[in-house]
MMTF fields as JSON, N, C-alpha, C and O atoms, coordinates in Angstrom:
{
  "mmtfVersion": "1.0.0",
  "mmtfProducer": "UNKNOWN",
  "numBonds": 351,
  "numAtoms": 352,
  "numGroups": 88,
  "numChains": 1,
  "numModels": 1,
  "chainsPerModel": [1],
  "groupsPerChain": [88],
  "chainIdList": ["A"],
  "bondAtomList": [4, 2, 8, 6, 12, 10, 16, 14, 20, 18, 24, 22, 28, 26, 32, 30, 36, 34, 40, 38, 44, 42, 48, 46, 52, 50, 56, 54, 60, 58, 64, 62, 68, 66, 72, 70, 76, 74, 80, 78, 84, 82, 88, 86, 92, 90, 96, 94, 100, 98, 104, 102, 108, 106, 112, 110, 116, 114, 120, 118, 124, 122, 128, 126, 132, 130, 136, 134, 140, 138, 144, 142, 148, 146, 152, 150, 156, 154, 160, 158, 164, 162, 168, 166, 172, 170, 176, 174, 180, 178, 184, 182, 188, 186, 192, 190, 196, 194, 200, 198, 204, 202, 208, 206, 212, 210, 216, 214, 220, 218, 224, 222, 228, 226, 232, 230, 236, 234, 240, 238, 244, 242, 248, 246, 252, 250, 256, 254, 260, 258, 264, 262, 268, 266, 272, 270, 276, 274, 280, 278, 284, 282, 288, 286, 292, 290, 296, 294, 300, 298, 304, 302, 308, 306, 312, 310, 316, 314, 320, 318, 324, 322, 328, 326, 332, 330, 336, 334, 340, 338, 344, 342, 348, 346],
  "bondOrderList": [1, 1, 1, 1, 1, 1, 1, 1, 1, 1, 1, 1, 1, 1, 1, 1, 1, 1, 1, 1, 1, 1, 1, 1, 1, 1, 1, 1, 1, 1, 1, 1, 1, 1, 1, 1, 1, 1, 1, 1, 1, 1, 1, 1, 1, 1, 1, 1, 1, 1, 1, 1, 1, 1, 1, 1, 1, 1, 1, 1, 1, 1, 1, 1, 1, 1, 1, 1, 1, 1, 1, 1, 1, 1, 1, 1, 1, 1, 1, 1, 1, 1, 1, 1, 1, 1, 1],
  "groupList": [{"groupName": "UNK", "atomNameList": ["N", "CA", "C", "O"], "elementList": ["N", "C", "C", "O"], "formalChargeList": [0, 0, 0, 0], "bondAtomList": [1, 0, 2, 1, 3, 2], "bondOrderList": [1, 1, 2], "singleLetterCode": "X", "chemCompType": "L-PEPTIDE LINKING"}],
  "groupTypeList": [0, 0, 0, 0, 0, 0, 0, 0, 0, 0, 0, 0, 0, 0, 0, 0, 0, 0, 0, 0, 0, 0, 0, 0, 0, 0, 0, 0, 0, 0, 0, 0, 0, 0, 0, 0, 0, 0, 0, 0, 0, 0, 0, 0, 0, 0, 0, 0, 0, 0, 0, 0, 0, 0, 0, 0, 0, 0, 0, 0, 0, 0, 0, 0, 0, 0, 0, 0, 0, 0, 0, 0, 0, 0, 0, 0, 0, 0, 0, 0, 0, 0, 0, 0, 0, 0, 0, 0],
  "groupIdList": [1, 2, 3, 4, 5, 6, 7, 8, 9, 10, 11, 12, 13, 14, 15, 16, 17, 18, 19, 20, 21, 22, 23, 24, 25, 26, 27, 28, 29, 30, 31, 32, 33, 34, 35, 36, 37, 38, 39, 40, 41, 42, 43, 44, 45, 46, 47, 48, 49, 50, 51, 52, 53, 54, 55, 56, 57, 58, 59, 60, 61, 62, 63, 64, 65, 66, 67, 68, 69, 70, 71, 72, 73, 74, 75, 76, 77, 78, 79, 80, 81, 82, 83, 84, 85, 86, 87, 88],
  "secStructList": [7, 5, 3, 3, 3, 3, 3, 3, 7, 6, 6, 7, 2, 2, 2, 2, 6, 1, 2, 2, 2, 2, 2, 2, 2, 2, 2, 2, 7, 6, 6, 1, 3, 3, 3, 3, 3, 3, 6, 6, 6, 7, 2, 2, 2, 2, 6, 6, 6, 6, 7, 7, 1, 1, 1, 3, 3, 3, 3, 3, 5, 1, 1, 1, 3, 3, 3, 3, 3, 3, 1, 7, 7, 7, 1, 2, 2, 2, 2, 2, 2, 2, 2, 2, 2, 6, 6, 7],
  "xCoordList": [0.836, 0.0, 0.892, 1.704, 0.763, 1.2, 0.359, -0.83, 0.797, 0.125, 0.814, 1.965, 0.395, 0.17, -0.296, -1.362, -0.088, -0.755, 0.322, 1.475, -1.192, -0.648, -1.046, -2.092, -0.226, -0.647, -0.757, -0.051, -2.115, -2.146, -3.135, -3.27, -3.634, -4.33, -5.191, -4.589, -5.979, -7.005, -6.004, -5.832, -5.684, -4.856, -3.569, -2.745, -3.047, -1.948, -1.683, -1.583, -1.502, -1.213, -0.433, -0.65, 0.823, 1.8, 0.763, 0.807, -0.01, -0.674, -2.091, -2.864, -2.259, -3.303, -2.448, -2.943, -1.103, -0.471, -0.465, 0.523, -0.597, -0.093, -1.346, -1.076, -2.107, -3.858, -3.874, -3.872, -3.889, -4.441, -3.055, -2.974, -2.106, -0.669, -1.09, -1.033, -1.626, -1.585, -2.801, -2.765, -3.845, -5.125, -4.699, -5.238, -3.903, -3.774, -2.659, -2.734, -1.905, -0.996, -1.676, -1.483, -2.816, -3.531, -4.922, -5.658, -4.953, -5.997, -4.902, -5.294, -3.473, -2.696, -1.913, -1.394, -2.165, -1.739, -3.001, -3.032, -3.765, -4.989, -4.699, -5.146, -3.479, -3.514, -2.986, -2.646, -2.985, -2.703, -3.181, -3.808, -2.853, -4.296, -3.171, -1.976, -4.62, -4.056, -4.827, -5.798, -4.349, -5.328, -4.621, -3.419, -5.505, -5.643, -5.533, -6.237, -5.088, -5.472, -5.068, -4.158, -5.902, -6.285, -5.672, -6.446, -4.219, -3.39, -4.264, -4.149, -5.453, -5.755, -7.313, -7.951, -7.786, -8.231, -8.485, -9.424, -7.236, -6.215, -5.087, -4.36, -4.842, -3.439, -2.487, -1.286, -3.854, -2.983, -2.421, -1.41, -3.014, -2.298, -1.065, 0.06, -1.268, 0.187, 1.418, 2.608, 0.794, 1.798, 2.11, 2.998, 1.808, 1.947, 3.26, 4.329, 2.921, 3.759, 4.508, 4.843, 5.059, 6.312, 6.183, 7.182, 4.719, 4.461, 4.971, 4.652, 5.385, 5.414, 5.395, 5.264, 5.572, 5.389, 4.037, 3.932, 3.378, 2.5, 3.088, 3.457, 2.931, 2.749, 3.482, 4.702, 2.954, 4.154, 3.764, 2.75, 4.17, 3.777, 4.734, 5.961, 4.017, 4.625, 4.165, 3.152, 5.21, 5.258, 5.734, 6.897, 4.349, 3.687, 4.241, 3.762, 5.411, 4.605, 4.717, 5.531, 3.71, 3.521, 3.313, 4.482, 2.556, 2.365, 3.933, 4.094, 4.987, 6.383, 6.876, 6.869, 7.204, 7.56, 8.702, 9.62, 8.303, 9.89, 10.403, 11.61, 9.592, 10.152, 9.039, 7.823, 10.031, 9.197, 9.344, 10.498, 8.475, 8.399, 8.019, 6.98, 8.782, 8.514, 8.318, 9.234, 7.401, 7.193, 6.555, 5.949, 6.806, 6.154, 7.617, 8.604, 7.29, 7.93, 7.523, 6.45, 8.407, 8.156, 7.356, 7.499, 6.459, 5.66, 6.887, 7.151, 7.253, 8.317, 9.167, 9.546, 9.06, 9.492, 9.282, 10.122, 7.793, 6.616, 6.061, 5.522, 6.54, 6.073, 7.193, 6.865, 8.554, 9.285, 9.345, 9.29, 9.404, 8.609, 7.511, 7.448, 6.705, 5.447, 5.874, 5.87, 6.255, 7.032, 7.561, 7.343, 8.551, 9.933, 8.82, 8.547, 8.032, 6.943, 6.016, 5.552, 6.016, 5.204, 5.63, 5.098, 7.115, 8.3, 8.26, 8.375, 8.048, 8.776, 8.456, 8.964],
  "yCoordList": [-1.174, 0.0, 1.253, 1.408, 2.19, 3.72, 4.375, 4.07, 5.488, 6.302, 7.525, 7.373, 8.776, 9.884, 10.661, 11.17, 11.016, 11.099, 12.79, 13.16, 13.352, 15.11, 15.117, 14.586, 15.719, 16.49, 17.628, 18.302, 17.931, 19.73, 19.994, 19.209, 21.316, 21.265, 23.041, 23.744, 23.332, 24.305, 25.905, 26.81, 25.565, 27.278, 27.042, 27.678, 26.534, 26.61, 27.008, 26.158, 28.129, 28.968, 28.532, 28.773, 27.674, 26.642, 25.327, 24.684, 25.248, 23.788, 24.569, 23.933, 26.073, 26.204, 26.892, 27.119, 27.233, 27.04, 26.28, 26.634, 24.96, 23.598, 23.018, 21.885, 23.062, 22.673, 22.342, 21.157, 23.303, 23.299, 22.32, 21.327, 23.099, 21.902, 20.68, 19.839, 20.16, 18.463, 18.191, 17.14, 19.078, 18.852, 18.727, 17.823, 19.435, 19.305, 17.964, 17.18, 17.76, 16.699, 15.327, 14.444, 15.439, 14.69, 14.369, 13.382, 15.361, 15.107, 14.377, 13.289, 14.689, 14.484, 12.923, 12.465, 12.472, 11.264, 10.445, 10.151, 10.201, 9.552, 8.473, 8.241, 7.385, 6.112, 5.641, 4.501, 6.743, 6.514, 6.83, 7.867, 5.733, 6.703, 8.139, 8.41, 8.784, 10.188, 9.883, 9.13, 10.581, 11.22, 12.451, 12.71, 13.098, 14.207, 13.733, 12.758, 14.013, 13.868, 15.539, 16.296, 15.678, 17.128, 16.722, 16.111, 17.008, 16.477, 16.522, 15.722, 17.73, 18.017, 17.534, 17.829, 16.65, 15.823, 14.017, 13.233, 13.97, 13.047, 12.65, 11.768, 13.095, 13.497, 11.79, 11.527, 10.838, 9.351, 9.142, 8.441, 9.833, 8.805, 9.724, 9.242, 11.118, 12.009, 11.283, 11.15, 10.923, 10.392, 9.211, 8.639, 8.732, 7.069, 7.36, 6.749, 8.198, 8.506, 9.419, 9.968, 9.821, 10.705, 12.172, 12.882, 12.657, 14.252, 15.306, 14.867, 16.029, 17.07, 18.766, 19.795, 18.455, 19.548, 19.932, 19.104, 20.908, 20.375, 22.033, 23.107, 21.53, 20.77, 19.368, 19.446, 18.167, 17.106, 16.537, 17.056, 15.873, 15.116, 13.69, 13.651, 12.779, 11.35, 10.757, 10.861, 10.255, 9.347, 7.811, 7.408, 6.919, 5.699, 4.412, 4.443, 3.269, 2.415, 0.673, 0.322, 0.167, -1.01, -0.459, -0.36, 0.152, 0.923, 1.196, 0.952, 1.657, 1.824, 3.516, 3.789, 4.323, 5.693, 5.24, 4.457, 6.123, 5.92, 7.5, 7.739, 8.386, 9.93, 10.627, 10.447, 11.627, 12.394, 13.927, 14.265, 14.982, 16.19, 17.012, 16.73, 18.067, 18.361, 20.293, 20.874, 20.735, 22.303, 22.422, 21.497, 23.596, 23.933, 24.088, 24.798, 22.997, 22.755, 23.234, 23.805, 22.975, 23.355, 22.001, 20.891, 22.48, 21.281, 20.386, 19.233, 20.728, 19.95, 18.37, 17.205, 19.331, 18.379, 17.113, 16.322, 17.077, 16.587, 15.483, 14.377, 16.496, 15.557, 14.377, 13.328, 14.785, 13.734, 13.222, 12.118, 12.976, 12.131, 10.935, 9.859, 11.591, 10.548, 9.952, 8.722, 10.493, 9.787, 8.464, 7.444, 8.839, 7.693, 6.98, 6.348, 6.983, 6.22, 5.321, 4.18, 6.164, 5.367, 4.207, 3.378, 4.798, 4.233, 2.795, 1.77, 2.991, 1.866, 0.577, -0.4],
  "zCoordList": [0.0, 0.0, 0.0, 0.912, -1.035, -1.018, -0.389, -0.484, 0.448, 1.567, 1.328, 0.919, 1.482, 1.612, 3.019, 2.672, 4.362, 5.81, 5.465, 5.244, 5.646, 6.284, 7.612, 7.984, 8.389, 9.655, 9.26, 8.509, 10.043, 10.089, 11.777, 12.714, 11.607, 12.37, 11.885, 11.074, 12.231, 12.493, 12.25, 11.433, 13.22, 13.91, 13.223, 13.881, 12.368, 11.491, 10.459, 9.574, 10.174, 8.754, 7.9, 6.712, 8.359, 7.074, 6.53, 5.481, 7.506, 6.948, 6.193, 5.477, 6.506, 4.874, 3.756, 2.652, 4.076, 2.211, 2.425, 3.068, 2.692, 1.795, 1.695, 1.295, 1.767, 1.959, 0.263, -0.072, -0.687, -2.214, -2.752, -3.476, -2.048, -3.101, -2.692, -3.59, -1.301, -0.956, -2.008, -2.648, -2.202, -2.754, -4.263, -4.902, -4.82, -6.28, -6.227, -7.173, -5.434, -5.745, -5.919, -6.754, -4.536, -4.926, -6.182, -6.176, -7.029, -8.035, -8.765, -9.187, -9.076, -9.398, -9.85, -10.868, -8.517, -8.233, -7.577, -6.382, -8.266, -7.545, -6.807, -5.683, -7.817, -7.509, -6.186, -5.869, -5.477, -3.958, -2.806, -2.589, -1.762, -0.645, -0.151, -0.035, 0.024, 0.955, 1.985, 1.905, 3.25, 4.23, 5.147, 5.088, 5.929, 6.437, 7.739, 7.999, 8.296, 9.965, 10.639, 10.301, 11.462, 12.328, 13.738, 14.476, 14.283, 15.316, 16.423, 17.351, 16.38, 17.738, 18.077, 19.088, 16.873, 16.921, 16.831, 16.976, 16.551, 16.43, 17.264, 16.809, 18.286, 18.987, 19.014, 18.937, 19.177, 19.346, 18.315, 18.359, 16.655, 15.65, 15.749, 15.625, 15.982, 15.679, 16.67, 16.386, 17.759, 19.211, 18.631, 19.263, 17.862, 17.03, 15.893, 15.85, 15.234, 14.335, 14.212, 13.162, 16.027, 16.434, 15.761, 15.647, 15.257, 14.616, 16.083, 17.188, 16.047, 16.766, 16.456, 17.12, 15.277, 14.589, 13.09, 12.185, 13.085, 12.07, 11.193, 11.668, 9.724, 8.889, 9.03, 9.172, 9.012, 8.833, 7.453, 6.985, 6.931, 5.478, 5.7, 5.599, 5.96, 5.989, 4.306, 3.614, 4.174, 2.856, 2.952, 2.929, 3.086, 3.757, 2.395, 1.262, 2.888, 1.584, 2.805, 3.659, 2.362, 3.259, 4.257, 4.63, 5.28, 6.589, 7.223, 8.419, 6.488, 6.929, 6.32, 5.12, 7.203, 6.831, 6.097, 6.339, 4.914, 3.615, 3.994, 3.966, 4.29, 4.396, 5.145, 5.223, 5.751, 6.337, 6.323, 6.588, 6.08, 5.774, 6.905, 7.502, 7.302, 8.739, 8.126, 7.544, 8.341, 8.149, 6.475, 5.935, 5.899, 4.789, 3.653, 3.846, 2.228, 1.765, 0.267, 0.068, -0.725, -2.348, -2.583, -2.07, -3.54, -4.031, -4.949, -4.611, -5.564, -6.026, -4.755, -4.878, -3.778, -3.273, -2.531, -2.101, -2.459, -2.08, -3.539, -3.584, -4.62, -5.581, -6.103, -6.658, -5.801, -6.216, -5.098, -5.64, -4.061, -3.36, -3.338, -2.743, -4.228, -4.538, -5.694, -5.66, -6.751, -7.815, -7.763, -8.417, -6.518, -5.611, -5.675, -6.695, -4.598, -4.058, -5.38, -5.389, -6.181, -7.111, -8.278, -9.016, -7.879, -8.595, -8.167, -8.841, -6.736, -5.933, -6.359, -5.807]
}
């Protein structure tokens, strides 16, 4: 399984620029799951998957972190990322 997991949360201004780039990456790349998780409604999966900072962007294959994205990044770099991933 390819995975896609953003952290964000509400009161975070880096995680709404990246809101439309995760959204277009994903029209983009359909053939993979995405999801959203809201830390502060979520706090166990973030405490699960060592987030402490939001924006995070985990890049998932077999339920195993291949990379991890910590703050607000170039879409570019997010997309070769998924590429790798799709490569794999």
């Amino acid at each position: 399984m390819k995975k896609v997991m953003r952290f964000t949360a509400s009161w975070c201004g880096p995680c709404k620029v990246l809101t439309p780039v995760m959204e277009k990456l994903q029209e983009d790349y359909g053939s993979i799951q995405w999801e959203t998780i809201d830390v502060d409604r979520a706090p166990h999966t973030a405490v699960a998957y060592e987030v402490r900072t939001v924006p995070t962007v985990l890049i998932l294959q077999n339920d195993n972190v291949i990379k991890k994205f910590v703050g607000l990044n170039p879409k570019t770099t997010y997309e070769e990322a998924i590429k790798e991933l799709i490569d794999a």
